[in-house]
C-alpha positions in Angstrom: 0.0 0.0 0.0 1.5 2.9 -1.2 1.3 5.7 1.8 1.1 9.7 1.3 1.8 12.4 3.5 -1.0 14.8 4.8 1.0 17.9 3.6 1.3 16.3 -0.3 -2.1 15.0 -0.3 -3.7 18.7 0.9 -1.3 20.1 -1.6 -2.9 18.0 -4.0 -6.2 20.5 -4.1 -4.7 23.8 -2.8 -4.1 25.4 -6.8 -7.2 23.4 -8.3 -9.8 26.1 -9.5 -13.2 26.0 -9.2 -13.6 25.8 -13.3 -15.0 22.5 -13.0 -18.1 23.7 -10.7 -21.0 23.8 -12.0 -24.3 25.8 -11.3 -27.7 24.4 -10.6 -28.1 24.0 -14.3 -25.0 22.3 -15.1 -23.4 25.3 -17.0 -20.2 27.0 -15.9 -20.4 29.4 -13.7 -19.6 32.7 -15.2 -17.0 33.5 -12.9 -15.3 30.6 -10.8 -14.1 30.5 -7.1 -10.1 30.2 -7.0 -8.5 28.4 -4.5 -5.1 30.0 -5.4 -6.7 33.4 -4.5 -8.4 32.2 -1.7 -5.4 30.9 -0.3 -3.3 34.0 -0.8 -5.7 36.2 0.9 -5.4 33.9 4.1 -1.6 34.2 4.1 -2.0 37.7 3.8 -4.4 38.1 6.5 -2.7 35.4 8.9 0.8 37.0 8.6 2.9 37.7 11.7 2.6 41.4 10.4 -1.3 41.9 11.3 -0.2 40.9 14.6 -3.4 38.6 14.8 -5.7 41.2 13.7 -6.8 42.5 16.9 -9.0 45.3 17.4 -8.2 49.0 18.3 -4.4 47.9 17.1 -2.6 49.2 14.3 -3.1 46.0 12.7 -6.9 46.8 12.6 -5.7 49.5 10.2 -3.8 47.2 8.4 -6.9 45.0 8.1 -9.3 47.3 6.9 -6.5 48.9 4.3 -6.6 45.3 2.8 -10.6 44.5 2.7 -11.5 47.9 0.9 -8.9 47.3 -1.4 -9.8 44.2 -1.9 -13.8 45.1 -2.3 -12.8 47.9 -4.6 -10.9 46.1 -6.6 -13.7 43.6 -6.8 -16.4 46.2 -8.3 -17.9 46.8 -5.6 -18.6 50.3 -3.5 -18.1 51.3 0.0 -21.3 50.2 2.2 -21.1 52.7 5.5 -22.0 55.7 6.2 -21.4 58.7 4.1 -19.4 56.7 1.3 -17.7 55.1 3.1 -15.8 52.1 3.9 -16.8 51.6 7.9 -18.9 51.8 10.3 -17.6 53.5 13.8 -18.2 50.7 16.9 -17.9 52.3 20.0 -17.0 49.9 22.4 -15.3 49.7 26.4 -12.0 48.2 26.7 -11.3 46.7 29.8 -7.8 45.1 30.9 -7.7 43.5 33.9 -3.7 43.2 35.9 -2.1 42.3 39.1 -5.2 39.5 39.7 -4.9 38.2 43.4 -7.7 35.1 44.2 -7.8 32.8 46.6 -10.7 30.1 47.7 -10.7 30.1 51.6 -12.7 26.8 53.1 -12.3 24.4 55.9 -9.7 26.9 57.6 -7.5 26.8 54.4 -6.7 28.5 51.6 -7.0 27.8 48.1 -4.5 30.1 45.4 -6.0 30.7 42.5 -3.1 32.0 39.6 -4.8 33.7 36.8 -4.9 31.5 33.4 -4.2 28.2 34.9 -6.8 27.2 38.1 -9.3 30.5 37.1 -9.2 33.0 34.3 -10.8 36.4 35.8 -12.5 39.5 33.8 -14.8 42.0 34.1 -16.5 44.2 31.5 -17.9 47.2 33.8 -16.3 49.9 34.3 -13.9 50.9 37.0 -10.7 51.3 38.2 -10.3 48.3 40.3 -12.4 45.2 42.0 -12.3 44.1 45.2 -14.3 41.1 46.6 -13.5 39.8 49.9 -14.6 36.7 51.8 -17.8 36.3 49.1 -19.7 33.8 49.8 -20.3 30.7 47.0 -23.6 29.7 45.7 -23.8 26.7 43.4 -26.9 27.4 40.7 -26.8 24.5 38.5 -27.0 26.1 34.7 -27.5 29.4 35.9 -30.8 29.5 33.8 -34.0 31.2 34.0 -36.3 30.1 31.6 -40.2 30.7 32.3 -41.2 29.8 29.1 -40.0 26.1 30.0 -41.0 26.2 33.3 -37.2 26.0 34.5 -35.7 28.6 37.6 -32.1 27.4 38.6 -32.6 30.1 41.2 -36.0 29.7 42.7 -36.7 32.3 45.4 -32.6 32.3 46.9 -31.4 35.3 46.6 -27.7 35.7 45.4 -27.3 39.6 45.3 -23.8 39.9 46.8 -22.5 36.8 46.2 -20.5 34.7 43.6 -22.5 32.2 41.6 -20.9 29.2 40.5 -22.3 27.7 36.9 -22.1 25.1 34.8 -21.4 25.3 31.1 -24.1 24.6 28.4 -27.7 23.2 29.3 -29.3 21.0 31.3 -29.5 18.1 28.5 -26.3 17.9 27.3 -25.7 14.9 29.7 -28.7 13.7 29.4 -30.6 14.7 26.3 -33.5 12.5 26.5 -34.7 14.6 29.5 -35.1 17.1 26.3 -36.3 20.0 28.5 -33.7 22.2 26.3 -34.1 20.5 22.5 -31.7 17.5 23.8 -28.2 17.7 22.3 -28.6 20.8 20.4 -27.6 23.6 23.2 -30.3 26.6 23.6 -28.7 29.8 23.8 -29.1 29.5 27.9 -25.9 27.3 27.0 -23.7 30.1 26.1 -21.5 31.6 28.2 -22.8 34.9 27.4 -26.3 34.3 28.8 -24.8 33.0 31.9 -23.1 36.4 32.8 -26.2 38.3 31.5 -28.0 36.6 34.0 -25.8 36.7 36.7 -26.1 40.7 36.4 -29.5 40.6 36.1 -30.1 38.0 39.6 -27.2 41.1 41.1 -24.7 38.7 41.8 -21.4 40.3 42.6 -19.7 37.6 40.2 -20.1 34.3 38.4 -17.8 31.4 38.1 -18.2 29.0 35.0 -17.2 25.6 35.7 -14.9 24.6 32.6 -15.7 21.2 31.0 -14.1 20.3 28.1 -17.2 18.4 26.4 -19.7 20.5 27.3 -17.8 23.5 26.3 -17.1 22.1 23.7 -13.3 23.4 23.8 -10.1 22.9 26.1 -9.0 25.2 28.6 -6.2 26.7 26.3 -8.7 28.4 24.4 -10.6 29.8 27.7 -7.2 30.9 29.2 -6.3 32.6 25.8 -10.0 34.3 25.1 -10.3 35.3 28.6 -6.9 36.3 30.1 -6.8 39.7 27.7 -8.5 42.8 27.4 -12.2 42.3 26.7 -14.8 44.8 25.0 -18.2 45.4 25.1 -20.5 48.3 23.3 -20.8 50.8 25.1 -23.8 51.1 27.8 -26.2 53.2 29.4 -26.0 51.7 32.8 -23.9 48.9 32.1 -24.5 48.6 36.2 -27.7 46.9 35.6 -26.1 44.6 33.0 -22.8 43.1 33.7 -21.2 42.0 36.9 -18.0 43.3 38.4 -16.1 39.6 37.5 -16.8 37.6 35.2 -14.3 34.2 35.5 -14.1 30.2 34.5 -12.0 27.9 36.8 -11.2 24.4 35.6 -13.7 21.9 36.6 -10.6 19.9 38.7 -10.7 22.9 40.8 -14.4 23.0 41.5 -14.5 19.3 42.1 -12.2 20.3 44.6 -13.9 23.1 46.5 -17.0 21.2 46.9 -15.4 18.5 48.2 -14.1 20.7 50.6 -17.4 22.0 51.5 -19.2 18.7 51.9 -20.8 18.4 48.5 -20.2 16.3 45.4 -19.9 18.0 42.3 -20.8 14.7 40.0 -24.2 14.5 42.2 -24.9 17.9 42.1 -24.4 17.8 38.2 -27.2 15.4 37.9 -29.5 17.3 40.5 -29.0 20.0 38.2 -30.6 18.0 35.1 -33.9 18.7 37.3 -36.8 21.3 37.5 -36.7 21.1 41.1 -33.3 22.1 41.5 -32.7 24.5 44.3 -29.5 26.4 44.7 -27.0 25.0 47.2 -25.0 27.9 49.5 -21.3 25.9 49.1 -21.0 26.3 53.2 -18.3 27.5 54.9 -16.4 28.3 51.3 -15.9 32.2 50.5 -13.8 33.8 47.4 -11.5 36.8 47.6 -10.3 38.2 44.7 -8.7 41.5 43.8 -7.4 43.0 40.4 -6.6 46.5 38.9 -8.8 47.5 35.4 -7.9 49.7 32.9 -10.9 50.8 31.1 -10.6 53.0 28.3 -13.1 53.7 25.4 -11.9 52.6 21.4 -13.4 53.0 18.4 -13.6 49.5 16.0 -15.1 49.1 12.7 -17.2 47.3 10.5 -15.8 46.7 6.8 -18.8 46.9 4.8 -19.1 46.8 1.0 -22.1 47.3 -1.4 -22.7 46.2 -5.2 -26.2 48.6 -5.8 -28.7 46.5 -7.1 -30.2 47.3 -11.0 -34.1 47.5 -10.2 -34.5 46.6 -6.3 -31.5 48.7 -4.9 -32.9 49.0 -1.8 -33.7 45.6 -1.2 -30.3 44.0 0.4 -28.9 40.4 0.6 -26.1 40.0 3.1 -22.8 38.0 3.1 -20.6 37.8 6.4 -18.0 37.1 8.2 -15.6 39.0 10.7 -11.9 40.1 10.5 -11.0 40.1 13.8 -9.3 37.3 15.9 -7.6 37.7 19.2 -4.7 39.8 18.4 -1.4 39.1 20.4 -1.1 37.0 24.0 0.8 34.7 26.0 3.7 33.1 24.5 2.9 29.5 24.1 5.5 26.6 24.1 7.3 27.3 21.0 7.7 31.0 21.7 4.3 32.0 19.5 2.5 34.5 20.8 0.7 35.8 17.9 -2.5 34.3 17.4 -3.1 34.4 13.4 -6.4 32.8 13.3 -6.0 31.9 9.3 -8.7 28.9 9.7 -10.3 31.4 12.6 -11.5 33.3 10.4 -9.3 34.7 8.1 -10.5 31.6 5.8 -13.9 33.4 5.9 -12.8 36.9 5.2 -11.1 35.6 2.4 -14.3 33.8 1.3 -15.9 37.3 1.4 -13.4 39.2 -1.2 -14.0 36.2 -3.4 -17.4 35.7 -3.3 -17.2 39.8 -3.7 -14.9 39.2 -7.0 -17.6 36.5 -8.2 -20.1 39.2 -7.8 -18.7 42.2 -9.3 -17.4 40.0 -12.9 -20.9 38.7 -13.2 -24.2 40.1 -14.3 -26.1 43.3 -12.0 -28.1 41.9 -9.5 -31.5 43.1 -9.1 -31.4 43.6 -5.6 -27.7 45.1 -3.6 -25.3 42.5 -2.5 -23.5 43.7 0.6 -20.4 42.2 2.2 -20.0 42.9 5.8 -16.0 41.8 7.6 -17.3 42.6 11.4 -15.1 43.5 14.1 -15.1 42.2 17.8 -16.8 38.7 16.7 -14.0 37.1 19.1 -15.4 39.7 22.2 -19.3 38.6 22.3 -20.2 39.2 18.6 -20.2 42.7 19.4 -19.3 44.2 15.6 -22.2 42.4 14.4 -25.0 43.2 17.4 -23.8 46.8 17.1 -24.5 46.7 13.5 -28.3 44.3 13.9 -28.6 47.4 16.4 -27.8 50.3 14.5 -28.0 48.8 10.9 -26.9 51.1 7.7 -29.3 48.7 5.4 -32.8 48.1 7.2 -33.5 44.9 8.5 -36.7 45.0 7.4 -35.8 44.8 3.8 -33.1 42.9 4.1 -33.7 39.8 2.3 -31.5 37.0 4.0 -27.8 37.0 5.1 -24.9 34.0 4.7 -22.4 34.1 7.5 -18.9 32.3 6.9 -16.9 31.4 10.0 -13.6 28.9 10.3 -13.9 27.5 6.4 -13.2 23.8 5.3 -9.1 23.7 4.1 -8.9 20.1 4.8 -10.9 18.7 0.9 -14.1 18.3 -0.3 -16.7 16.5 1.8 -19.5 14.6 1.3 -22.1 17.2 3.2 -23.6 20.4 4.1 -24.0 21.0 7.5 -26.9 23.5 8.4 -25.8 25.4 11.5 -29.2 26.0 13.2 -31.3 23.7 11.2 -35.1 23.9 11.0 -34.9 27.5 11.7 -36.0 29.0 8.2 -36.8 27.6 4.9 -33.5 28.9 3.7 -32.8 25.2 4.4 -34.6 23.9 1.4 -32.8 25.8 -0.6 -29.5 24.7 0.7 -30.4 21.0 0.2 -31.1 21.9 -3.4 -28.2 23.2 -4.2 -26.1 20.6 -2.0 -28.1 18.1 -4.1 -26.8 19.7 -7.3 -23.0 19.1 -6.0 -23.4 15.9 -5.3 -23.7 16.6 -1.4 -26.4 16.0 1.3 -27.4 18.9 3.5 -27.6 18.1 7.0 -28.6 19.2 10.5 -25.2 19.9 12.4 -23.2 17.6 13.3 -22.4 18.7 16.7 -25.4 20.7 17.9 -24.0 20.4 21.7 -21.6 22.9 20.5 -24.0 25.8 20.3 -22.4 27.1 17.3 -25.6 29.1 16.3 -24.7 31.4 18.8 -21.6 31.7 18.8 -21.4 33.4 15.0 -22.0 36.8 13.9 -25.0 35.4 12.0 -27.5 35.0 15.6 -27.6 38.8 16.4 -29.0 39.5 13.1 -31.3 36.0 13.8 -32.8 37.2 16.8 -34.1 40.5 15.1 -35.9 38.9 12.5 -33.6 38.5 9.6 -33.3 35.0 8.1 -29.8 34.1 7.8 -28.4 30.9 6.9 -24.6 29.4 8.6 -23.4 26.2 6.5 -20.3 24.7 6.6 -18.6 21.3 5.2 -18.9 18.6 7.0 -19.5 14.4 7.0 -16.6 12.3 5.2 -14.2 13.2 2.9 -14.3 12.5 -0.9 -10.9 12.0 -1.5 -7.8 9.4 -0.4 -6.6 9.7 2.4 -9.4 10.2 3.8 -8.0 9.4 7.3 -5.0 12.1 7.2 -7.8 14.3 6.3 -9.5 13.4 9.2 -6.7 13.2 11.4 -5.8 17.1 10.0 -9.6 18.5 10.8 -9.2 17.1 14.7 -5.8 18.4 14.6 -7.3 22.0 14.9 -9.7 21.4 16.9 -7.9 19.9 19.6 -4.5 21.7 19.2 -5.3 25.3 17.0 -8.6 26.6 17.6 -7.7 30.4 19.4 -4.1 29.1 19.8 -1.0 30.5 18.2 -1.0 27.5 15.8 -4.0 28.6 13.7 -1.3 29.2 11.1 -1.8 29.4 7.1 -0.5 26.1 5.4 0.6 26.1 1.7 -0.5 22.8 2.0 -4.4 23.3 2.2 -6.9 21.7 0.2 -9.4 24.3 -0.5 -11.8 22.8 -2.9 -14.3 22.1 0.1 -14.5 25.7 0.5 -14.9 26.4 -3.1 -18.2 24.3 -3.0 -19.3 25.7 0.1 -18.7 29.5 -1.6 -20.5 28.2 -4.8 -23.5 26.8 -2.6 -23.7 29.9 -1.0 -23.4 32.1 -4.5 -26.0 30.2 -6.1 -28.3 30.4 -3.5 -28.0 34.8 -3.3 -27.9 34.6 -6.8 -31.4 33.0 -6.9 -32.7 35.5 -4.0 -31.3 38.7 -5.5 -32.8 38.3 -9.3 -36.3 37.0 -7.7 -39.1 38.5 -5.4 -38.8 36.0 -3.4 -38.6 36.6 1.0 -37.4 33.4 2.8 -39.4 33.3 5.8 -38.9 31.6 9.5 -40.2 28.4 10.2 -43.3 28.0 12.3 -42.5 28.0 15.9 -39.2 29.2 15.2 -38.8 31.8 18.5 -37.2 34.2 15.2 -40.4 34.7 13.8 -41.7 37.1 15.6 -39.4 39.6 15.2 -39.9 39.9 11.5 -43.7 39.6 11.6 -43.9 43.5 12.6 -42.1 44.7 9.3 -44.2 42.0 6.6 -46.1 45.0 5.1 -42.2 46.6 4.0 -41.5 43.7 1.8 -43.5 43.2 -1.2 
């Protein structure tokens, strides 16, 4: 048996156009997806030079210089405000230093050094936070969902104190229960709803217990996300909203503390699973923690680019994907301490400027195309839900969006994957057109993960605008199929938001080609019809787009 290596075999693909891809209709495209250029842009983006593209850094400057050069070039014209390029995003930058914490139980204490027992943040402004002798309060999920009949906090009352969480829902170790759609986590599974709610119960701070199956990611990537600055948009009375810490401590830790407390974590975990979960006060345990915050206000942008459409111009179809990743941090083992994010999500931003090129050679659309790179996806999606809030193309007419995060490089795969399925009848059309490639469209593989949050796609979602989030997925088409495998666990386990999400020459990027052409075809379709994909019965979107109906005709 003759044996390859992975880098030869992923060379194999990475120059192979997209010339032989074929539209619905078996034709040629009139324009075809490159993986040369695809590839290039990714080097470019993922270079030691942008400094991993963080925001409010010079290499955000660098960044943006490169997309509108690239969407000019492309045919297309600049989508913000007053011609052009961007759109301001005010946000907080907070920077948390000289962290001091400590678990104090049974007469002992328990140090706690920032990045490897607890990562500690905050995102509410201040100059420093102090929390001595708090007392501990395990609250299950942390979730408060009436409309399922579930409190995790009943009638205790944790203003004052430091709530201690679990991460994802209630079924993902035990789905059958299915008081939260089983396997595929709710949004009261994100980390983000857990510190929203925390601020809104008042509790001085919340703990998330890190699990790496449940998370759904290892505790590098919560130690590098977490131990840097953070943003947030700018609010009103970010009081009421956020708590002074926000933290994760690694679930060998917890098990721990509770131990030391008289409790057993696994036990607990499973009482948890239950409606009639009560809180349980983790007795005679109390945290202290103190850390300096420098908080200062910056100003990131959106990229946004427009082709005006020929006879519906104001009628808009969305493409998306953001720029950022999460800049420069902690040296790892080799030394790296630039995070380049190429597959995360430079591989998207370059799927942008082609798709962009694609556009701009072919035919006018009749409605606008517009191409939106977001900033601050990697802080909360907050590029993204500042534009959904404050958007320069009305939702109301905007027809449906395609968001592109952490592309394919590994080959072409036997399936589409429908982030979020059964949300829209967007998915129809993607099974068509995965039909016409060959492929079958399914419902995500891995709907534990919650990756329908977790994309700059949901904070358009939850205001009403049908947006669809594929990606490549199922087995691979071509030998070897297990170095392919064995490439595409790889960066899960070892590059996701580490230093070694690094370009490769040695890419295969005729997966993303089809997953680009699925996504053309489909816009294509939308922007020379009258057509207005709608939500799917029962979908909790739905409502937020039934005010506007009588703006689309």
């Amino acid at each position: 048996m003759r044996l390859y290596s992975t880098a030869a075999v992923l060379a194999a693909g990475a120059l192979i156009s997209a010339c032989a891809t074929m539209d619905g209709g078996g034709a040629p495209t009139a324009a075809s997806f490159e993986t040369a250029r695809l590839s290039e842009h990714v080097r470019v983006l993922a270079d030691d030079s942008f400094q991993g593209r963080g925001i409010a850094t010079p290499a955000e400057d660098m960044t943006i210089r490169y997309l509108s050069e690239q969407y000019a070039a492309a045919g297309f014209q600049p989508g913000g405000a007053n011609g052009s390029w961007t759109q301001d995003v005010a946000l907080n930058r907070f920077t948390a230093s000289n962290v001091r914490a400590q678990f104090a139980v049974g007469g002992e204490t328990i140090p706690l050094a920032q990045g490897q027992q607890i990562t500690i943040s905050t995102r509410l402004p201040g100059d420093h936070v102090m929390l001595s002798d708090t007392p501990l309060v395990f609250v299950g999920y942390g979730i408060k969902a009436p409309e399922r009949n579930w409190d995790d906090f009943k009638d205790v009352d944790v203003r004052g104190k430091i709530i201690v969480v679990l991460v994802n829902d209630a079924d993902f170790e035990q789905p059958e229960l299915n008081t939260f759609n089983g396997r595929a986590m709710t949004y009261y599974g994100r980390w983000t709803y857990k510190y929203e709610e925390a601020a809104r119960q008042g509790a001085a701070g919340i703990i998330i217990v890190h699990e790496n199956a449940p998370a759904s990611y290892g505790w590098a990537t919560v130690q590098n996300s977490w131990s840097g600055p953070q943003f947030d948009i700018v609010r009103a009375n970010a009081a009421a909203e956020r708590v002074a810490m926000e933290a994760w401590m690694q679930r060998d830790v917890a098990v721990d503390l509770f131990r030391r407390s008289g409790l057993d974590f696994e036990a607990l975990k499973v009482a948890a699973r239950s409606r009639d979960f009560r809180p349980v006060a983790l007795t005679g345990a109390t945290f202290s923690g103190m850390f300096d915050v420098a908080t200062s206000r910056v100003v990131t942008h959106n990229v946004i680019a427009r082709l005006p459409g020929s006879t519906h111009p104001d009628e808009t179809i969305l493409y998306t994907g953001h720029w950022d990743h999460i800049g420069v941090g902690e040296p790892d083992a080799n030394g790296d301490a630039i995070f380049n994010g190429a597959v995360d999500n430079a591989t998207g931003t370059a799927g942008l400027l082609e798709l962009a090129r694609v556009w701009g050679a072919g035919p006018r659309p009749e409605r606008s195309i517009v191409m939106i790179s977001f900033t601050a996806e990697e802080s909360g999606l907050l590029g993204s839900e500042f534009y959904a809030a404050n958007p320069v193309y009305p939702l109301a007419t905007t027809v449906a969006g395609f968001n592109i995060d952490a592309m394919n490089v590994y080959g072409r795969v036997a399936d589409v994957d429908i982030i979020g399925s059964g949300q829209s009848n967007l998915d129809a059309r993607v099974a068509a057109e995965a039909e016409q490639q060959g492929r079958a469209a399914k419902p995500d593989g891995n709907p534990a993960a919650g990756s329908y949050f977790r994309s700059d796609h949901f904070p358009l979602a939850k205001r009403g605008v049908p947006m669809a989030y594929v990606d490549g997925g199922g087995v691979f088409r071509d030998e070897p199929v297990a170095a392919r495998d064995a490439a595409r666990t790889e960066y899960g386990s070892r590059r996701y938001h580490q230093a070694d999400d690094e370009w490769s020459p040695d890419w295969d990027l005729r997966g993303q080609v089809e997953d680009l052409q699925l996504i053309f075809n489909i816009g294509r379709d939308l922007a020379n019809s009258r057509d207005w994909p709608e939500w799917m019965p029962g979908s909790e979107f739905g409502p937020a787009r039934a005010p506007s109906a009588s703006q689309r005709r």
